[in-house]
C-alpha positions as protocol buffer text, in pm:
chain_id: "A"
residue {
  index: 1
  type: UNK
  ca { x: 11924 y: -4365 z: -14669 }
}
residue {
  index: 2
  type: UNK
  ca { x: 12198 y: -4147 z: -14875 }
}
residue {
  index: 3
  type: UNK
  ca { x: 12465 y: -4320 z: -14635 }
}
residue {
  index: 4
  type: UNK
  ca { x: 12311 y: -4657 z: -14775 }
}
residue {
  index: 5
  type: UNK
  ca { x: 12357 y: -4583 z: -15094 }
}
residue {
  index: 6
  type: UNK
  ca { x: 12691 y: -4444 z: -15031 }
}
residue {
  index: 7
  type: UNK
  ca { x: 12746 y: -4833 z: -14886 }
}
residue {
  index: 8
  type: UNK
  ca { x: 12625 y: -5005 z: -15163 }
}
residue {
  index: 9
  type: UNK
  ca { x: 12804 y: -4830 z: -15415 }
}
residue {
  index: 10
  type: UNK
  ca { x: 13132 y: -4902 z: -15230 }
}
residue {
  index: 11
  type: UNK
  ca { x: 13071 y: -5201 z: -15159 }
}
residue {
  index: 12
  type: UNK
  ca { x: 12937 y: -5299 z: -15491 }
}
residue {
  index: 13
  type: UNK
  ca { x: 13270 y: -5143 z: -15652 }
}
residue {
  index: 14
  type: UNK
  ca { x: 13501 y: -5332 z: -15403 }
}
residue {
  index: 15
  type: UNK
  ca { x: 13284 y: -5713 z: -15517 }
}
residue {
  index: 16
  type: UNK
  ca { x: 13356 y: -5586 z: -15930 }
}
residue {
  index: 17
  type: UNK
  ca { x: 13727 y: -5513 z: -15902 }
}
residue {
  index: 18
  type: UNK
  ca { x: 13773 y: -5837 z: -15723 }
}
residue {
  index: 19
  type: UNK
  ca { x: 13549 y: -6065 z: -15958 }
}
residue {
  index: 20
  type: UNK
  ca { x: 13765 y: -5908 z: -16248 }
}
residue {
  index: 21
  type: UNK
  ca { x: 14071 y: -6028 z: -16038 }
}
residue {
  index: 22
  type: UNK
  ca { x: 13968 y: -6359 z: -16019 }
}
residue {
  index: 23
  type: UNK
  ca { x: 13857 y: -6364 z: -16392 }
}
residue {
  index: 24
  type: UNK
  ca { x: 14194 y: -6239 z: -16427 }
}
residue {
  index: 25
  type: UNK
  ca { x: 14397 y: -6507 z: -16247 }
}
residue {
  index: 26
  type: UNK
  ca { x: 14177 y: -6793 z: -16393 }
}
residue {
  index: 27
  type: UNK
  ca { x: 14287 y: -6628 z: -16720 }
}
residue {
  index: 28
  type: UNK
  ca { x: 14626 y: -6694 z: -16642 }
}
residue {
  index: 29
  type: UNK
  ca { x: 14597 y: -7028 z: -16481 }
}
residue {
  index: 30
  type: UNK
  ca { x: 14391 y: -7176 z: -16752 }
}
residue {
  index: 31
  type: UNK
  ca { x: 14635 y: -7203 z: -17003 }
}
residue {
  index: 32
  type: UNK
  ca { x: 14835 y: -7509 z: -17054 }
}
residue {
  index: 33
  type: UNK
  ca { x: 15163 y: -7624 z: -17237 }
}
residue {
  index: 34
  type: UNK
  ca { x: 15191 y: -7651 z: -17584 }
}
residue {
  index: 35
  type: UNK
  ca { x: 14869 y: -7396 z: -17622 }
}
residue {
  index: 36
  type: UNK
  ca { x: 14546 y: -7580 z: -17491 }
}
residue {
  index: 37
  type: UNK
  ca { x: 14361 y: -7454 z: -17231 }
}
residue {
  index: 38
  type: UNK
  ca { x: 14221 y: -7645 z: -16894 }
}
residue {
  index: 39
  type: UNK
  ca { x: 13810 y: -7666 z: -16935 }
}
residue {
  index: 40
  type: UNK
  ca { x: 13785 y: -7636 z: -16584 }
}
residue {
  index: 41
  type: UNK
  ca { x: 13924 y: -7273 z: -16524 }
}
residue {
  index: 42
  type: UNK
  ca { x: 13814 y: -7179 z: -16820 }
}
residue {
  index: 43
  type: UNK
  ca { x: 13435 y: -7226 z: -16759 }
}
residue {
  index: 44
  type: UNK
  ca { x: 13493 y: -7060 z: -16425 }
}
residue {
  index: 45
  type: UNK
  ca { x: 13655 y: -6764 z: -16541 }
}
residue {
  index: 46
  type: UNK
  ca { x: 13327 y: -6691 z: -16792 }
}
residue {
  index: 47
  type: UNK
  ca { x: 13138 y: -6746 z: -16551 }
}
residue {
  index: 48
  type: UNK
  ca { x: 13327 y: -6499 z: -16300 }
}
residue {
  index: 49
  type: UNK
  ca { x: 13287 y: -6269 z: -16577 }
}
residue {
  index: 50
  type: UNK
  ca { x: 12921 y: -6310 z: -16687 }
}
residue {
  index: 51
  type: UNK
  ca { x: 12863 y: -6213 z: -16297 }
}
residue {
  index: 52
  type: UNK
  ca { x: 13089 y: -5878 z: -16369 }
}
residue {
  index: 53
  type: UNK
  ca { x: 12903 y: -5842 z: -16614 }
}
residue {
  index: 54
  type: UNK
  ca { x: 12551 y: -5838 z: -16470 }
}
residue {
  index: 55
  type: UNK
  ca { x: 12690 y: -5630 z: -16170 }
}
residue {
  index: 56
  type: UNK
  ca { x: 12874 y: -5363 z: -16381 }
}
residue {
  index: 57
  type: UNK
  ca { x: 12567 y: -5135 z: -16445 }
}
residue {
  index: 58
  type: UNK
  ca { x: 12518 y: -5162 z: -16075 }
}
residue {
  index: 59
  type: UNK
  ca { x: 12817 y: -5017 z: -16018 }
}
residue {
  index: 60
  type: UNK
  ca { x: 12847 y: -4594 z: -16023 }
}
residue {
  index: 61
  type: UNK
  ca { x: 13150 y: -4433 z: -16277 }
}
residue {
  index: 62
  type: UNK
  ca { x: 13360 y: -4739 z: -16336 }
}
residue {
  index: 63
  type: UNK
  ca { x: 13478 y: -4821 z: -16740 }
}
residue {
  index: 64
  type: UNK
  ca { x: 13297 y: -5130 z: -16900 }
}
residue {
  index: 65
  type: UNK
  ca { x: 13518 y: -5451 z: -16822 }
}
residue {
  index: 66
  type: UNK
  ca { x: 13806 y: -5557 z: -17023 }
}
residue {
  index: 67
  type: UNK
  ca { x: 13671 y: -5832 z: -17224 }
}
residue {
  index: 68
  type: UNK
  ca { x: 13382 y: -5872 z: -17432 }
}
residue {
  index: 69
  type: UNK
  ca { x: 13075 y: -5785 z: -17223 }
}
residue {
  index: 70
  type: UNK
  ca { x: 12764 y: -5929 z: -17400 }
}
residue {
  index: 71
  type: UNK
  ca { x: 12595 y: -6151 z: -17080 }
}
residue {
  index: 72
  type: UNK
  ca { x: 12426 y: -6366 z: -17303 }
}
residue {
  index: 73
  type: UNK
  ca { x: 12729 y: -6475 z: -17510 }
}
residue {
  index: 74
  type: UNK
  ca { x: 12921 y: -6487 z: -17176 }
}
residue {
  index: 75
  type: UNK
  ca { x: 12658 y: -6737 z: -17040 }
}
residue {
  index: 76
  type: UNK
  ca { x: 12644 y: -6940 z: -17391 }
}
residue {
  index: 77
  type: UNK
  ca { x: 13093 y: -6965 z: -17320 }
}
residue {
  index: 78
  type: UNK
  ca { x: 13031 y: -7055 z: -16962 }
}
residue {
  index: 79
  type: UNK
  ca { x: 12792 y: -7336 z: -17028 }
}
residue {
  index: 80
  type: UNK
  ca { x: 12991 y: -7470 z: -17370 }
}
residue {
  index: 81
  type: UNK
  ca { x: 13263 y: -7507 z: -17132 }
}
residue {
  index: 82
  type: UNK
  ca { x: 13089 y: -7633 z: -16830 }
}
residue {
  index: 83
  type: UNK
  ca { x: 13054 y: -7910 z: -17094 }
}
residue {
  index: 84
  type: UNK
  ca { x: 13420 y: -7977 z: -17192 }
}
residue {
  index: 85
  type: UNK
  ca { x: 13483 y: -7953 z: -16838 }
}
residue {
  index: 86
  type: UNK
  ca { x: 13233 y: -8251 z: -16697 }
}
residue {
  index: 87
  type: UNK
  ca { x: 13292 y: -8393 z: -17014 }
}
residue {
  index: 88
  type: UNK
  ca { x: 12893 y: -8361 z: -17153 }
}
residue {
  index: 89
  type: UNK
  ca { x: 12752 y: -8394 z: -17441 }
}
residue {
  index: 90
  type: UNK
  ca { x: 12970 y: -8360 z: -17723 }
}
residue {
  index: 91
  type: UNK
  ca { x: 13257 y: -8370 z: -17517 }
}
residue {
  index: 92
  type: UNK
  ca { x: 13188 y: -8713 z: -17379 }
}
residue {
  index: 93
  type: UNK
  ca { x: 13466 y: -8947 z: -17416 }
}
residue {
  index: 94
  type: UNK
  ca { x: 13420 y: -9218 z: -17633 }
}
residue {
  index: 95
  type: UNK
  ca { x: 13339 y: -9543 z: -17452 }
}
residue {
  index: 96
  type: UNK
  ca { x: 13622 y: -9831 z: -17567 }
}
residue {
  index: 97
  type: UNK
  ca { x: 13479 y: -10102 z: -17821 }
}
residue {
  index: 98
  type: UNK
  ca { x: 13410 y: -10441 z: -17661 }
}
residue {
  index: 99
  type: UNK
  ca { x: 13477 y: -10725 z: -17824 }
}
residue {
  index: 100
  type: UNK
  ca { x: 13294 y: -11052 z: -17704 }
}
residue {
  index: 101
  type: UNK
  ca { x: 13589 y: -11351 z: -17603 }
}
residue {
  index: 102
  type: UNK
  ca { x: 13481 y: -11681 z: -17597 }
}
residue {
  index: 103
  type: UNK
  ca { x: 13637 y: -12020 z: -17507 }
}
residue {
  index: 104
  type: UNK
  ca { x: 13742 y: -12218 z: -17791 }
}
residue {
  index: 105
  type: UNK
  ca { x: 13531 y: -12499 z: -17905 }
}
residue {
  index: 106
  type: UNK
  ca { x: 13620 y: -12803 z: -17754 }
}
residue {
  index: 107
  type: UNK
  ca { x: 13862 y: -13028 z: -17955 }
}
residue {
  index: 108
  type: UNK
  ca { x: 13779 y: -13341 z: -18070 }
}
């Protein structure tokens, strides 16, 4: 059972360096010219780190992640931008005004 344990822990070690990798890289390849960000990358990389986040006290003698490590704010980011990304909610694009066209009245 210790050898288990011994597993786990490894294992569970190897899963948080590489989600903060990929929170990382998303980091990186969210930002865009001209200083906006892509919605996209940018909901996926809170949500990479919400997971670190929830696995980090499973995770023997490693220092708390680099970023701000409250879940439930890191939920409330990923789902705000989950939104800008499928364009929901108050992110939906405007629909275009219609005008109704007619045929002109008949001359007479």
């Amino acid at each position: 059972m210790n050898d288990l344990a011994a597993v786990r822990a490894q294992e569970y070690e190897k899963v948080f360096n590489e989600l903060l990798d990929v929170a990382a890289r998303l980091d990186m390849l969210r930002r865009l010219e001209g200083g906006g960000v892509d919605p996209h990358a940018t909901a996926a990389m809170h949500a990479i780190r919400f997971a670190a986040t929830i696995l980090w006290p499973a995770v023997p003698d490693v220092p708390p992640p680099g970023f701000r490590h409250d879940s439930e704010w890191l939920l409330q980011l990923a789902a705000n931008w989950r939104e800008a990304a499928l364009e929901l909610g108050e992110f939906t694009p405007a629909r275009p005004t219609l005008r109704l066209v007619s045929d002109p009245p008949p001359s007479s």
